[in-house]
Backbone as JSON, one array per atom type, in Angstrom:
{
  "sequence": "XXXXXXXXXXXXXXXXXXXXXXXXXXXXXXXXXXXXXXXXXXXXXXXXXXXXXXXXXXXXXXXXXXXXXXXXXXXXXXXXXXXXXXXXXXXXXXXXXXXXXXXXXXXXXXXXXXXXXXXXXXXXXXXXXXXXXXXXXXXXXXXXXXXXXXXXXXXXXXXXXXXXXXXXXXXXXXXXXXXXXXXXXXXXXXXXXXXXXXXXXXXXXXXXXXXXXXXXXXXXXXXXXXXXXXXXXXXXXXXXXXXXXXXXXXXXXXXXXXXXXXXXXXX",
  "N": [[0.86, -1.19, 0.0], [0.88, 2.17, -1.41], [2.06, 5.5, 0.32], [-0.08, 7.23, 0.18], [-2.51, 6.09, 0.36], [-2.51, 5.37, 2.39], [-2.49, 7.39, 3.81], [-5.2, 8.25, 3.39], [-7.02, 6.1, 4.57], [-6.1, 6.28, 6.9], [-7.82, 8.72, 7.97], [-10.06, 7.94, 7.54], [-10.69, 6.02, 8.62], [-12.62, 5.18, 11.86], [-11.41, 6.25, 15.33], [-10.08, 3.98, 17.73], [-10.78, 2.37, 20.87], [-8.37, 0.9, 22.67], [-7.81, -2.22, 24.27], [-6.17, -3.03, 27.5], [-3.73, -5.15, 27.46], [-2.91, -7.03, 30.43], [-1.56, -10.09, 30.78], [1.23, -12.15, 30.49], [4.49, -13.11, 28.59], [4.19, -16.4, 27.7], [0.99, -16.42, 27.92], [0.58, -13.98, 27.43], [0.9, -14.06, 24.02], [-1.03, -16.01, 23.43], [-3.82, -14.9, 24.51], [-2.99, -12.64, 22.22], [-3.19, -13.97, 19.96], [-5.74, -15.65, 19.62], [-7.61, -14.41, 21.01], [-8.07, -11.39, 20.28], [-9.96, -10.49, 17.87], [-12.43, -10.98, 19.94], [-12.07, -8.47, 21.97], [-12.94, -5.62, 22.44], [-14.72, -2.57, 20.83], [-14.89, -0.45, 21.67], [-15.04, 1.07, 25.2], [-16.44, 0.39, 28.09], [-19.75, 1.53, 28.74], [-20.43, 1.5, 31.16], [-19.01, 0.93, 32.82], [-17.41, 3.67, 33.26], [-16.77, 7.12, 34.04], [-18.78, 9.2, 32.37], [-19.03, 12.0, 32.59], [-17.03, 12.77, 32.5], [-15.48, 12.1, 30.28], [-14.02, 12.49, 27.37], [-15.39, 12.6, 24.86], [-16.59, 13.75, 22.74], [-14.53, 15.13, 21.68], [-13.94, 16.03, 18.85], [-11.84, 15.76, 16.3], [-10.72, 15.1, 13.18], [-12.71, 16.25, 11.59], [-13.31, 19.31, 11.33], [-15.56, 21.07, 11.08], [-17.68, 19.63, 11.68], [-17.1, 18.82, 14.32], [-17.43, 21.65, 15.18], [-20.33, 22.45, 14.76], [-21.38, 20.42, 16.5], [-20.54, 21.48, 18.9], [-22.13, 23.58, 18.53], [-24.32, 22.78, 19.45], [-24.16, 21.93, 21.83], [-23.83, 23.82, 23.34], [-26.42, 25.27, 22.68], [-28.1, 23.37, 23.79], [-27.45, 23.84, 26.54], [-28.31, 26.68, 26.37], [-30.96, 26.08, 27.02], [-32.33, 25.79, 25.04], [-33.5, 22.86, 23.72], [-33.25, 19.75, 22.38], [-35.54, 18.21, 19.54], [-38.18, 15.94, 20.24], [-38.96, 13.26, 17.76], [-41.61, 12.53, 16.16], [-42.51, 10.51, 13.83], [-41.44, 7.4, 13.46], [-39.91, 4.48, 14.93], [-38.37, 4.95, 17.35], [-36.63, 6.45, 19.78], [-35.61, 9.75, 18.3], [-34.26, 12.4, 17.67], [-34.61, 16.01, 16.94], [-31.89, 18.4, 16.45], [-31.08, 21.8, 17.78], [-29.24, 24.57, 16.77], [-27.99, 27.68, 18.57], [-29.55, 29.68, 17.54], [-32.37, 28.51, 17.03], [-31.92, 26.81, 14.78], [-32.21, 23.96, 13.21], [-30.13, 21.6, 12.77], [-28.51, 19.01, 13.13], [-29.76, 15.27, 13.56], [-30.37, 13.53, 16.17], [-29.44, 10.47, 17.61], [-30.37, 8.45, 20.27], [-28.96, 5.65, 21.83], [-29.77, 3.98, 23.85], [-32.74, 4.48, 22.9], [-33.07, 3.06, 21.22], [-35.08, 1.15, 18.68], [-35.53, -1.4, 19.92], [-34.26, -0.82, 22.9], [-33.89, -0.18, 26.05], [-35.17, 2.24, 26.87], [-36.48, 3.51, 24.91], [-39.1, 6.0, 23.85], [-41.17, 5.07, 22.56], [-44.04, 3.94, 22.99], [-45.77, 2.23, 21.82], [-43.83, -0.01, 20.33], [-42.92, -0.68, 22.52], [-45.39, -2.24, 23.16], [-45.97, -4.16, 21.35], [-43.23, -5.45, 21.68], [-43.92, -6.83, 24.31], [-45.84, -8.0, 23.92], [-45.82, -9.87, 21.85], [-43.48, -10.85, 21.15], [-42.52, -12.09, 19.19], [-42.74, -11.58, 16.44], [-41.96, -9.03, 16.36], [-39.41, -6.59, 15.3], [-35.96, -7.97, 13.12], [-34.74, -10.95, 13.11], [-32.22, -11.08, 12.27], [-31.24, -8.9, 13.07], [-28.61, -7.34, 15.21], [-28.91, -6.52, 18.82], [-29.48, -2.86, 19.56], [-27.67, -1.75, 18.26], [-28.17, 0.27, 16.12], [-26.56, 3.18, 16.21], [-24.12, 2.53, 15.77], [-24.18, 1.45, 12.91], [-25.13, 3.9, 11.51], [-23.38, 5.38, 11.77], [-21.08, 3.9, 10.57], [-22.41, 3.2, 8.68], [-21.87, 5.89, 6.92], [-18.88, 5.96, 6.53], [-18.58, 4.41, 4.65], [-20.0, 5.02, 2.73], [-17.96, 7.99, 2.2], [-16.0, 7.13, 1.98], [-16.33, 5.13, -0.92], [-17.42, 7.48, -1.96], [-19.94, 8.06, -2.29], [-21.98, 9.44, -1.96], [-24.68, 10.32, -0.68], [-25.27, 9.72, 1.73], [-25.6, 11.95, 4.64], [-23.12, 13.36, 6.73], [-22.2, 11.36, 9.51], [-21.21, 10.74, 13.05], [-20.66, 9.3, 16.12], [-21.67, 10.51, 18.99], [-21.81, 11.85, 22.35], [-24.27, 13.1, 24.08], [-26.4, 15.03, 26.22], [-29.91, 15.77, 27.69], [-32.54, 17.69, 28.87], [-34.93, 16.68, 27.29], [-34.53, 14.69, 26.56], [-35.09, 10.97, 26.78], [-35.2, 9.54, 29.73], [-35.16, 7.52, 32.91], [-37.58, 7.43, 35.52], [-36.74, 7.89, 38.05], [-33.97, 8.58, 37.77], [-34.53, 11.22, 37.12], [-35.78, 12.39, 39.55], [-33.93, 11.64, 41.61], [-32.08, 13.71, 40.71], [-33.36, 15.97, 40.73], [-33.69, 15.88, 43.45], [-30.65, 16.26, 44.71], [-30.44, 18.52, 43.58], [-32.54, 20.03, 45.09], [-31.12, 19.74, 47.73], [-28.86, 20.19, 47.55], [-29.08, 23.22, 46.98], [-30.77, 23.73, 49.6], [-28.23, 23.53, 51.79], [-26.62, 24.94, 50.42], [-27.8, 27.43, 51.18], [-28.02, 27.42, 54.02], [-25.52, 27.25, 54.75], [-23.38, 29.23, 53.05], [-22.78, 28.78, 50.58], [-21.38, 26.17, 50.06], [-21.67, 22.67, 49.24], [-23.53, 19.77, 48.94], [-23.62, 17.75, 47.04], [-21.91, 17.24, 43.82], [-22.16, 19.36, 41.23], [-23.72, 18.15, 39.23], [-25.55, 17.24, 35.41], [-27.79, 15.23, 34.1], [-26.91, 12.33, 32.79], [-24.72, 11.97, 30.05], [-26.05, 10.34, 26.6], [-25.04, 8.33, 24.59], [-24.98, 7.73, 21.3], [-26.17, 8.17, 17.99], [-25.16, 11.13, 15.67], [-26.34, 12.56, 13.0], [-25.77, 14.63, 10.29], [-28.01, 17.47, 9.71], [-30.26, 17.51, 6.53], [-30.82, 20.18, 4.38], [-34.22, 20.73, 2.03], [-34.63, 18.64, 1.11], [-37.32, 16.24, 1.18], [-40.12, 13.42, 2.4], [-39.38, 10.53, 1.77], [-41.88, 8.98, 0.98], [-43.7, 11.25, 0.67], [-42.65, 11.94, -1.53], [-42.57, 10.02, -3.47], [-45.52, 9.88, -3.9], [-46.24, 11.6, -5.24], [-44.85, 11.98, -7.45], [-46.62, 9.34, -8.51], [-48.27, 10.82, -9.22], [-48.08, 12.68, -10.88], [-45.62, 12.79, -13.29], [-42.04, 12.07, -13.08], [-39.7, 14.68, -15.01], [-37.6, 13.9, -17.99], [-34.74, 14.02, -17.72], [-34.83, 14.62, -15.13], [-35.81, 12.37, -14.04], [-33.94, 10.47, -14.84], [-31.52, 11.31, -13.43], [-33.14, 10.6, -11.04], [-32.73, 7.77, -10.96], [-30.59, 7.31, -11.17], [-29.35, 8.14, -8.63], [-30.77, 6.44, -6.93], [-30.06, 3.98, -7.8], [-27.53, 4.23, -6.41], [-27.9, 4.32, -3.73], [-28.81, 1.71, -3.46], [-26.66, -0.08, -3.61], [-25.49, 0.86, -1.5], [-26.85, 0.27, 0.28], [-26.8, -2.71, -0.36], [-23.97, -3.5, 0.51], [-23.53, -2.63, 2.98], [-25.33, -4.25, 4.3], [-27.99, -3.18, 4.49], [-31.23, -3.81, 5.93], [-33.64, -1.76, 6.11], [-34.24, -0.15, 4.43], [-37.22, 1.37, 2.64]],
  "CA": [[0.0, 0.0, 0.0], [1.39, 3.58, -0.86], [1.6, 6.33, 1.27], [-1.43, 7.94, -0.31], [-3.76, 5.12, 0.13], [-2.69, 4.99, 3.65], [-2.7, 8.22, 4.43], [-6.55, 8.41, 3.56], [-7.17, 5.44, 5.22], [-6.19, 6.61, 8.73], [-8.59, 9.63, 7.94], [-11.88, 7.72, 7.23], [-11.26, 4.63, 9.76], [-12.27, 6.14, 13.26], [-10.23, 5.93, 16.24], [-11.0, 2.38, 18.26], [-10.49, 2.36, 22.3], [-7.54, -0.04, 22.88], [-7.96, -2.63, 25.65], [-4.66, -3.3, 27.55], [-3.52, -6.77, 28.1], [-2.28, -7.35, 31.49], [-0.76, -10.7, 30.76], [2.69, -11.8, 30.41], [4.78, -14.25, 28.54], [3.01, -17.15, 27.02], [-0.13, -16.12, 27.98], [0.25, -12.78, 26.22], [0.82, -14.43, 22.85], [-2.12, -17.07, 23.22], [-4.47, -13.94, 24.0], [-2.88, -11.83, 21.11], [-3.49, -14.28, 18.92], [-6.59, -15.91, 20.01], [-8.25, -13.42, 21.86], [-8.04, -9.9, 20.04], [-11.36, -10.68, 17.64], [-12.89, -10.75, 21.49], [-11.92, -7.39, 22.57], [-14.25, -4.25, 22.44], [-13.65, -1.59, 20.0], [-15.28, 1.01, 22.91], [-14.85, 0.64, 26.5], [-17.86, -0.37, 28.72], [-20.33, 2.89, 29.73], [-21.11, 1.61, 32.78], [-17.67, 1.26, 33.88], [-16.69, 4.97, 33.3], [-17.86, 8.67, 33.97], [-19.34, 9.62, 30.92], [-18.95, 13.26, 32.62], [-15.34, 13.52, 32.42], [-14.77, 11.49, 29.16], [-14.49, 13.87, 26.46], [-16.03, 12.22, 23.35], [-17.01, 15.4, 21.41], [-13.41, 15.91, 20.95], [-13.37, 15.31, 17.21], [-10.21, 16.27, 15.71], [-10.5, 14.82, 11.82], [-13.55, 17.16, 11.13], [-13.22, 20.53, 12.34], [-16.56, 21.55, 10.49], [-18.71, 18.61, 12.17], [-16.9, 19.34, 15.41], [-17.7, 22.91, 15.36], [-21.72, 22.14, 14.35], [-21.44, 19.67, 18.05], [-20.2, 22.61, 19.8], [-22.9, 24.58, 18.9], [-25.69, 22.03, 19.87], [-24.3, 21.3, 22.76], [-24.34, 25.39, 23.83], [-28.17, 25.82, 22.95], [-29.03, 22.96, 24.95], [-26.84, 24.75, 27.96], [-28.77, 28.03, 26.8], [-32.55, 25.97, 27.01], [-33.17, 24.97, 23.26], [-33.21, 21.56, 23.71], [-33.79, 19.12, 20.91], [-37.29, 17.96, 19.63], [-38.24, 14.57, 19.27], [-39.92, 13.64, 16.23], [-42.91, 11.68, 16.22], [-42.24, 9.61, 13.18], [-40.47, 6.25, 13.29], [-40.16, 3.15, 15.74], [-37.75, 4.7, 18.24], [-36.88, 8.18, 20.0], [-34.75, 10.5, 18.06], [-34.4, 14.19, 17.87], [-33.99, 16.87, 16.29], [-30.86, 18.91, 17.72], [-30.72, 22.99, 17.0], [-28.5, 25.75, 17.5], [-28.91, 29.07, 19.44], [-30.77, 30.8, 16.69], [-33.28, 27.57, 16.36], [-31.94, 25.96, 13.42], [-32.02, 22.37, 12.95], [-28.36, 21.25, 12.43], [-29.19, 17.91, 12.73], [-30.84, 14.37, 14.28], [-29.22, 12.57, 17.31], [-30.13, 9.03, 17.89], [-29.51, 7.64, 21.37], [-28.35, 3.78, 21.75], [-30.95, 3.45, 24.38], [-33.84, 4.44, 23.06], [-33.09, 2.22, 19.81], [-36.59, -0.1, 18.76], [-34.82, -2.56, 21.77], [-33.82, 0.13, 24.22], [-35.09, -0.27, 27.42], [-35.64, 3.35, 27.37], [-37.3, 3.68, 24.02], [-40.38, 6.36, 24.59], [-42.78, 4.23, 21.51], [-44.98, 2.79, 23.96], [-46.18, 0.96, 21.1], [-42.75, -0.86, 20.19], [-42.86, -1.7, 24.0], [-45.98, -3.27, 24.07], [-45.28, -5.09, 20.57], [-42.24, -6.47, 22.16], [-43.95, -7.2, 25.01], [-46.81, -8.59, 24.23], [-46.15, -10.65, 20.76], [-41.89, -10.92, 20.76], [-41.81, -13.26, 18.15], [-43.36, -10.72, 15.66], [-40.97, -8.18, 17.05], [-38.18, -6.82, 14.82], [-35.86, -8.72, 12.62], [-34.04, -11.62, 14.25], [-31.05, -11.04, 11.68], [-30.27, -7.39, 13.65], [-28.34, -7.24, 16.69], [-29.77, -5.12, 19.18], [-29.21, -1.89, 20.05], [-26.04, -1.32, 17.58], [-28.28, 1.26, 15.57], [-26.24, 4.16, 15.97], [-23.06, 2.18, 15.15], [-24.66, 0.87, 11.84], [-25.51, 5.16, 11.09], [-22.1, 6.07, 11.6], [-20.74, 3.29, 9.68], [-22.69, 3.92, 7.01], [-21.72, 7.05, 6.72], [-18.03, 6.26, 6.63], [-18.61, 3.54, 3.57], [-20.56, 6.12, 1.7], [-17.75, 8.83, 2.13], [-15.33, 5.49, 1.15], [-17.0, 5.23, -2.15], [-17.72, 8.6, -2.4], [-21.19, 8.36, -2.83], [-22.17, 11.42, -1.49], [-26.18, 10.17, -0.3], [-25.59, 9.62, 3.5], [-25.32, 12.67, 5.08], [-21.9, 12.67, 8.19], [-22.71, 10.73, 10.99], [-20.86, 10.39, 13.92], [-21.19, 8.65, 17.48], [-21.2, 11.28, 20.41], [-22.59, 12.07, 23.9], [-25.25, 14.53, 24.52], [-27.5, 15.03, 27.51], [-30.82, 17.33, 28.07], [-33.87, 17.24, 29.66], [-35.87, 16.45, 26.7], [-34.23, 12.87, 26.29], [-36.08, 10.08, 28.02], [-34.75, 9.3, 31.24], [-36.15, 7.11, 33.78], [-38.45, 9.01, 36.02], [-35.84, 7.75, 39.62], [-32.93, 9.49, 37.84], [-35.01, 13.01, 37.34], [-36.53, 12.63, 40.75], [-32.6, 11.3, 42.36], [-31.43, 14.64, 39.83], [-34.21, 16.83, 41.67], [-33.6, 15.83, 44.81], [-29.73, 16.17, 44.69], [-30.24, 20.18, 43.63], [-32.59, 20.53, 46.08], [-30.56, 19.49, 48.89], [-27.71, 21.78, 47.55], [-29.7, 24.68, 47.63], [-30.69, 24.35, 51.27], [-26.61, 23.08, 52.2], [-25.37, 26.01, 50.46], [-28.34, 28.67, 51.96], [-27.25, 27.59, 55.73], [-23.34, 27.42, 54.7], [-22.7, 30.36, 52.5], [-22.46, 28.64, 49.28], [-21.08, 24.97, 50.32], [-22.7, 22.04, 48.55], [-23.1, 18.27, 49.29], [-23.49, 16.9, 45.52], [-21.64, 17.79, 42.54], [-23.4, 19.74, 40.48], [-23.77, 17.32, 37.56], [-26.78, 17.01, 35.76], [-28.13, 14.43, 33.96], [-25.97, 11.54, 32.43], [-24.9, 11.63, 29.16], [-26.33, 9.36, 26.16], [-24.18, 7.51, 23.44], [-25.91, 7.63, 19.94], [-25.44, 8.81, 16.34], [-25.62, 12.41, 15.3], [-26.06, 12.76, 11.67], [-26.07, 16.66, 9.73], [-29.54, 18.06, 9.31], [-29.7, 17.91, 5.36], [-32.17, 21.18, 4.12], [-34.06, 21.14, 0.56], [-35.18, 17.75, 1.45], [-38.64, 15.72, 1.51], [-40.0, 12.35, 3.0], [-40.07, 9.53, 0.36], [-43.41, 8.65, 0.89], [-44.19, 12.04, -0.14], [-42.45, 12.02, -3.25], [-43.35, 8.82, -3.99], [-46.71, 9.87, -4.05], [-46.03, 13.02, -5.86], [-44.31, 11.44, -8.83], [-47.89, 8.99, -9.31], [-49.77, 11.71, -10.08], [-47.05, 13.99, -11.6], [-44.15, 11.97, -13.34], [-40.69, 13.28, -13.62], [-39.5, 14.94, -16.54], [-36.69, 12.65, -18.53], [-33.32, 14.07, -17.17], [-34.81, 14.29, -13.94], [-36.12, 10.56, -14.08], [-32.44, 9.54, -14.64], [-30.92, 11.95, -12.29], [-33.56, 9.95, -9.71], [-33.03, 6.79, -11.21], [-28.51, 7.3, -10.84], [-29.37, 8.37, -7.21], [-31.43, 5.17, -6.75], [-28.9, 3.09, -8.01], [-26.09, 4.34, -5.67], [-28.58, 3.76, -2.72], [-28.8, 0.12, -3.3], [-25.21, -0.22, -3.77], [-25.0, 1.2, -0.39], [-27.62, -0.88, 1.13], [-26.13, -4.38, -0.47], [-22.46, -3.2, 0.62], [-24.01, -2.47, 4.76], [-26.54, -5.07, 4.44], [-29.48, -2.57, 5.24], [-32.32, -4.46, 5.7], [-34.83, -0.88, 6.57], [-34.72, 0.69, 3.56], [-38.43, 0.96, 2.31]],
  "C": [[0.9, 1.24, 0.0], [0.95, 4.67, 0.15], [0.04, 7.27, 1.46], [-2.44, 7.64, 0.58], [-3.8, 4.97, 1.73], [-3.0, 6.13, 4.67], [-4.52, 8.87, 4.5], [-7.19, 7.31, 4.32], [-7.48, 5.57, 6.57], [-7.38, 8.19, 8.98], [-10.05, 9.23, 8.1], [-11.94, 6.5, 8.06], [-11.19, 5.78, 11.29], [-11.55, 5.2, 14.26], [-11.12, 5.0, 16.75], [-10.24, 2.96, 19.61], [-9.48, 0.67, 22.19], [-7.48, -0.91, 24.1], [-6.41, -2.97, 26.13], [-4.74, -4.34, 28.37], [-2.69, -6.75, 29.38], [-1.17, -8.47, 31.67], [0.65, -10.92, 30.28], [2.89, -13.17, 30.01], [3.68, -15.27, 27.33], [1.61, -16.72, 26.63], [-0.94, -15.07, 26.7], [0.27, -13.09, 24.82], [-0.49, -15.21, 22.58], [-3.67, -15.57, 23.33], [-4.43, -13.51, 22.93], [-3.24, -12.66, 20.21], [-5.11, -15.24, 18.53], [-8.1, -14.95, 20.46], [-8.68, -11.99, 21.34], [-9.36, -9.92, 19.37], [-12.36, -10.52, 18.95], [-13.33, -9.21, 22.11], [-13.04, -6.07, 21.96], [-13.7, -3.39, 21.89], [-13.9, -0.55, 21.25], [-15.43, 0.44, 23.93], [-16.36, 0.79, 26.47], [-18.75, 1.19, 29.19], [-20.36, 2.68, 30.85], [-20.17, 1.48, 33.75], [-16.76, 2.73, 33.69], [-18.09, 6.32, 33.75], [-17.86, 9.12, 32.77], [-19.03, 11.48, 31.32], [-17.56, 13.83, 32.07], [-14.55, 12.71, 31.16], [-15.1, 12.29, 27.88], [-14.57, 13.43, 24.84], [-16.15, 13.04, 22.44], [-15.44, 15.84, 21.11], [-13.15, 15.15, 19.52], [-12.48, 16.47, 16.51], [-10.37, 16.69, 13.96], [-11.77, 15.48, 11.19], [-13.59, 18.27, 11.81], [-14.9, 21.0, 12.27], [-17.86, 20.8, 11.96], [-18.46, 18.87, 13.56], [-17.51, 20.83, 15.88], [-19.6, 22.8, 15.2], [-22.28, 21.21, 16.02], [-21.57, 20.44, 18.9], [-21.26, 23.49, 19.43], [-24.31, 23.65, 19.39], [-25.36, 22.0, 21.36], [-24.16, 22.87, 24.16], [-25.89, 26.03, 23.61], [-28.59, 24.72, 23.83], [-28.62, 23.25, 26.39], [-27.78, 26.04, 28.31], [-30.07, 27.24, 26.81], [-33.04, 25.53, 25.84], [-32.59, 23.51, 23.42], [-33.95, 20.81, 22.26], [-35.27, 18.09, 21.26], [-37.27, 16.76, 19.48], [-39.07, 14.41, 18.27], [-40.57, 12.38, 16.36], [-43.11, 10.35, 15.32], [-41.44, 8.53, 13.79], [-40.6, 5.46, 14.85], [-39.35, 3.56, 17.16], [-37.43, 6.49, 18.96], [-35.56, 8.51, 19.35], [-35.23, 12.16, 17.56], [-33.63, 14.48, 17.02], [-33.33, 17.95, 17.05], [-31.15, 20.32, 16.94], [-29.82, 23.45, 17.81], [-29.01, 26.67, 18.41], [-29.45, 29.87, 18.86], [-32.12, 29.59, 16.16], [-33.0, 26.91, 15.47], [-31.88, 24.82, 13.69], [-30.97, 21.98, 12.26], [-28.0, 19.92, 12.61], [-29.7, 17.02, 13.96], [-30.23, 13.21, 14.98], [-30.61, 11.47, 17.87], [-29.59, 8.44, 18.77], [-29.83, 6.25, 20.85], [-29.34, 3.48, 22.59], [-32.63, 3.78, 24.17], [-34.06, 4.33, 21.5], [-35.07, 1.36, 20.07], [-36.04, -0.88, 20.28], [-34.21, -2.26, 22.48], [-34.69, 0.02, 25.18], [-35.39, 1.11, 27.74], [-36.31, 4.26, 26.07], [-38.73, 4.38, 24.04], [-41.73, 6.11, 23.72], [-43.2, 3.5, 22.41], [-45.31, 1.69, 22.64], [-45.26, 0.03, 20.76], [-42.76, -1.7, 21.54], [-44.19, -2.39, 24.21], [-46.07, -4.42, 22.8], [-44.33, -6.23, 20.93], [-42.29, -7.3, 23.35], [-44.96, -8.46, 24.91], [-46.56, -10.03, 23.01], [-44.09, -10.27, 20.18], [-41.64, -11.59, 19.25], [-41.65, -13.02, 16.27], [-42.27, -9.67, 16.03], [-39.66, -7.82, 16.31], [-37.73, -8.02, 13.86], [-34.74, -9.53, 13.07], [-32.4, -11.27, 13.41], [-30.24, -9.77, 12.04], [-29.45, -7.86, 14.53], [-28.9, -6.01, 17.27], [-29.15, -4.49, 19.28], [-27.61, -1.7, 19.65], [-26.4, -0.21, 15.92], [-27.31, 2.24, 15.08], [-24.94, 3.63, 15.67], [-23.06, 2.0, 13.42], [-24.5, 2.13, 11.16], [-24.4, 5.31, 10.73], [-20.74, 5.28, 10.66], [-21.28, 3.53, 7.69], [-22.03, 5.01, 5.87], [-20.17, 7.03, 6.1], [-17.75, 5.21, 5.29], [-19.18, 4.7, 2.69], [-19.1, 7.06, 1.43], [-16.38, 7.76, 1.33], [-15.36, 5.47, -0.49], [-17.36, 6.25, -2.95], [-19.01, 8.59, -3.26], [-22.63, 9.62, -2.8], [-23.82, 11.01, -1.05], [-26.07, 10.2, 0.96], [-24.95, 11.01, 3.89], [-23.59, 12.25, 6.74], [-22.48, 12.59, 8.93], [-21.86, 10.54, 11.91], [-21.32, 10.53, 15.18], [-20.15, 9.59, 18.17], [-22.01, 11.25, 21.37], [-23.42, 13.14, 23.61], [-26.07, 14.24, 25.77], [-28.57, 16.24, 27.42], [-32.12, 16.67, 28.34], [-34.92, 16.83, 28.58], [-35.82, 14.6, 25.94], [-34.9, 11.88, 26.59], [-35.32, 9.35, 29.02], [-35.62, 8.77, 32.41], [-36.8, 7.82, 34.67], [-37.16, 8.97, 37.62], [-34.61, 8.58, 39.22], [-33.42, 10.83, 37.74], [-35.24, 13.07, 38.41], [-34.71, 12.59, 42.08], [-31.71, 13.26, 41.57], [-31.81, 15.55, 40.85], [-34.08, 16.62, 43.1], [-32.04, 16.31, 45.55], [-29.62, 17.7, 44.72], [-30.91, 20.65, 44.88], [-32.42, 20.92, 47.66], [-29.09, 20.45, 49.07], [-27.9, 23.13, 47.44], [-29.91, 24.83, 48.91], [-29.56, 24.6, 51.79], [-26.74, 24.84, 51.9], [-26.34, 27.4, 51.06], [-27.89, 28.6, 53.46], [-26.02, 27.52, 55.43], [-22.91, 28.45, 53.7], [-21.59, 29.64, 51.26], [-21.73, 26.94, 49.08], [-22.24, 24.45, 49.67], [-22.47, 20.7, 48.9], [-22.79, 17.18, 47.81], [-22.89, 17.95, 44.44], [-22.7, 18.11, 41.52], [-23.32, 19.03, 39.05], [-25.37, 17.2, 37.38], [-27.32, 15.83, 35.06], [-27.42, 13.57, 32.98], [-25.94, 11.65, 30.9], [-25.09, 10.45, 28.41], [-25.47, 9.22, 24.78], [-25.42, 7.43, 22.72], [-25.19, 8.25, 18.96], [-25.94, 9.98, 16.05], [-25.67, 12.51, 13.69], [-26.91, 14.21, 11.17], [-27.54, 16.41, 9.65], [-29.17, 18.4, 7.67], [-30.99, 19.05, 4.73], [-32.55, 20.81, 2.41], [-34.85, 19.61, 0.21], [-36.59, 17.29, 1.54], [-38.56, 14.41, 1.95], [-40.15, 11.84, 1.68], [-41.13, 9.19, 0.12], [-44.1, 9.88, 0.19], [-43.99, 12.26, -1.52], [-42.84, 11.26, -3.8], [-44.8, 9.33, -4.78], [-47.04, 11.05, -4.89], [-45.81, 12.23, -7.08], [-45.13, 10.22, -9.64], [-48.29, 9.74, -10.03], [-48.76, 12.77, -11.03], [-45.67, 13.36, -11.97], [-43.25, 13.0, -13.55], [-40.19, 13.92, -14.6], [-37.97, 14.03, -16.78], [-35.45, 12.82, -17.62], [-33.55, 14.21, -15.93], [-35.0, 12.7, -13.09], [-34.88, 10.0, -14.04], [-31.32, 10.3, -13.66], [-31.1, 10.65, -10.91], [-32.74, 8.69, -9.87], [-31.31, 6.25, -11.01], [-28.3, 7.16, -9.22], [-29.58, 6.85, -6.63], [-30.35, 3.94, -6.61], [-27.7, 2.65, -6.78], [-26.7, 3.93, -4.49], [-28.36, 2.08, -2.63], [-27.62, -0.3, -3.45], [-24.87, -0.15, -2.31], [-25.42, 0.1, 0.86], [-27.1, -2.15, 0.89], [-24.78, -4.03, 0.51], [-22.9, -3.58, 2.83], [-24.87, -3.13, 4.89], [-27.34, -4.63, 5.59], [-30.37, -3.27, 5.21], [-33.53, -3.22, 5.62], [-34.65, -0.16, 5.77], [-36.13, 0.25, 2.88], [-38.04, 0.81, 0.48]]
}
């Protein structure tokens, strides 16, 4: 491989979390060579503070970085992101501090098979009639890996249809959060307001507020419609010729994309 080929390479593969082998000797070879398929590209959430791990530092896009940084300052100033009513699972729409829609963050837990998923109807689907439920050929709750992959095969190929996706943290009150961590949240401030009114500003809990969530952010693309609408547009009103093969090039590269990431949810 020339330098070229390698130097784009290390640009479009993202960084992996490295686990570190403890063993020694023998051992360490029979792991390394056995064992590494095993290992986790991302450490465990539940064994770290998500507060003090600084995910949003993306380096290899300044642009996409800078578009993070401003989402993650309107939901500091109160614009928190919307969820959107469509589709099987909760995701939002993120804006800036002038309202714009800059794009649509998809937590990991409140995938179709998130236990914190706020489609009552998916939950009582899955509850009531599992077997019907999804398609057994997914794995669960590796959504927002799948997004951000996508994304990085498209830019691969240079197919230019998937908008950039990448997997970051966000937190805000409009997420879905069990009701014991808002009420453990609320209870935590209001115990450091009394503390620090009898002590002159002392506090018993860190002021943290509600945990961040792992998911996929992908751009807000403008100019845009739903397919169903066009669909239904282009019955009654066909395309004109060079737009028909414009669609029909687009189309193409889609299913290219979908065989390549074996999408199963494209309609």
């Amino acid at each position: 491989m020339d330098s070229d080929s390698g130097d784009q390479s290390s640009v479009i593969i993202p960084d992996v979390c490295l686990v570190n082998n403890t063993t020694s000797g023998n051992h360490h070879r029979y792991q390394t060579q056995y064992s590494r398929e095993s290992q986790p590209l991302l450490p465990r959430m539940d064994s770290m503070d998500s507060n003090h791990i600084p995910w949003n530092s993306i380096i290899d896009d300044p642009e996409y970085a800078d578009i993070i940084f401003q989402a993650e300052r309107a939901i500091e100033s109160g614009i928190l992101p919307l969820r959107i009513a469509q589709g099987s699972s909760g995701s939002y729409f993120v804006k800036n501090l002038e309202g714009k829609i800059i794009g649509v963050f998809k937590p990991k837990d409140e995938e179709p098979y998130g236990r914190h998923n706020p489609k009552w109807s998916k939950w009582l689907q899955k509850t009531c009639c599992p077997c019907c439920f999804g398609r057994s050929c997914l794995v669960p709750n590796q959504g927002y890996l799948s997004e951000a992959g996508a994304s990085i095969i498209d830019k691969k190929l240079k197919l230019n249809i998937v908008p950039r996706t990448k997997v970051v943290r966000l937190a805000a009150d409009s997420f879905n959060y069990p009701a014991y961590k808002r009420k453990w949240m609320t209870a935590k401030r209001e115990i450091n307001e009394r503390v620090s009114a009898q002590f002159h500003g002392k506090r018993v809990f860190q002021p943290r507020g509600l945990p961040t969530k792992i998911g996929s952010f992908q751009l807000f693309v403008e100019g845009y419609s739903d397919s169903d609408v066009l669909l239904k547009q282009i019955d009654h009103e066909p395309l004109p010729p060079d737009v028909s093969e414009q669609f029909q090039y687009q189309f193409e590269r889609l299913v290219v994309l979908d065989y390549i990431i074996r999408n199963t949810g494209t309609k």
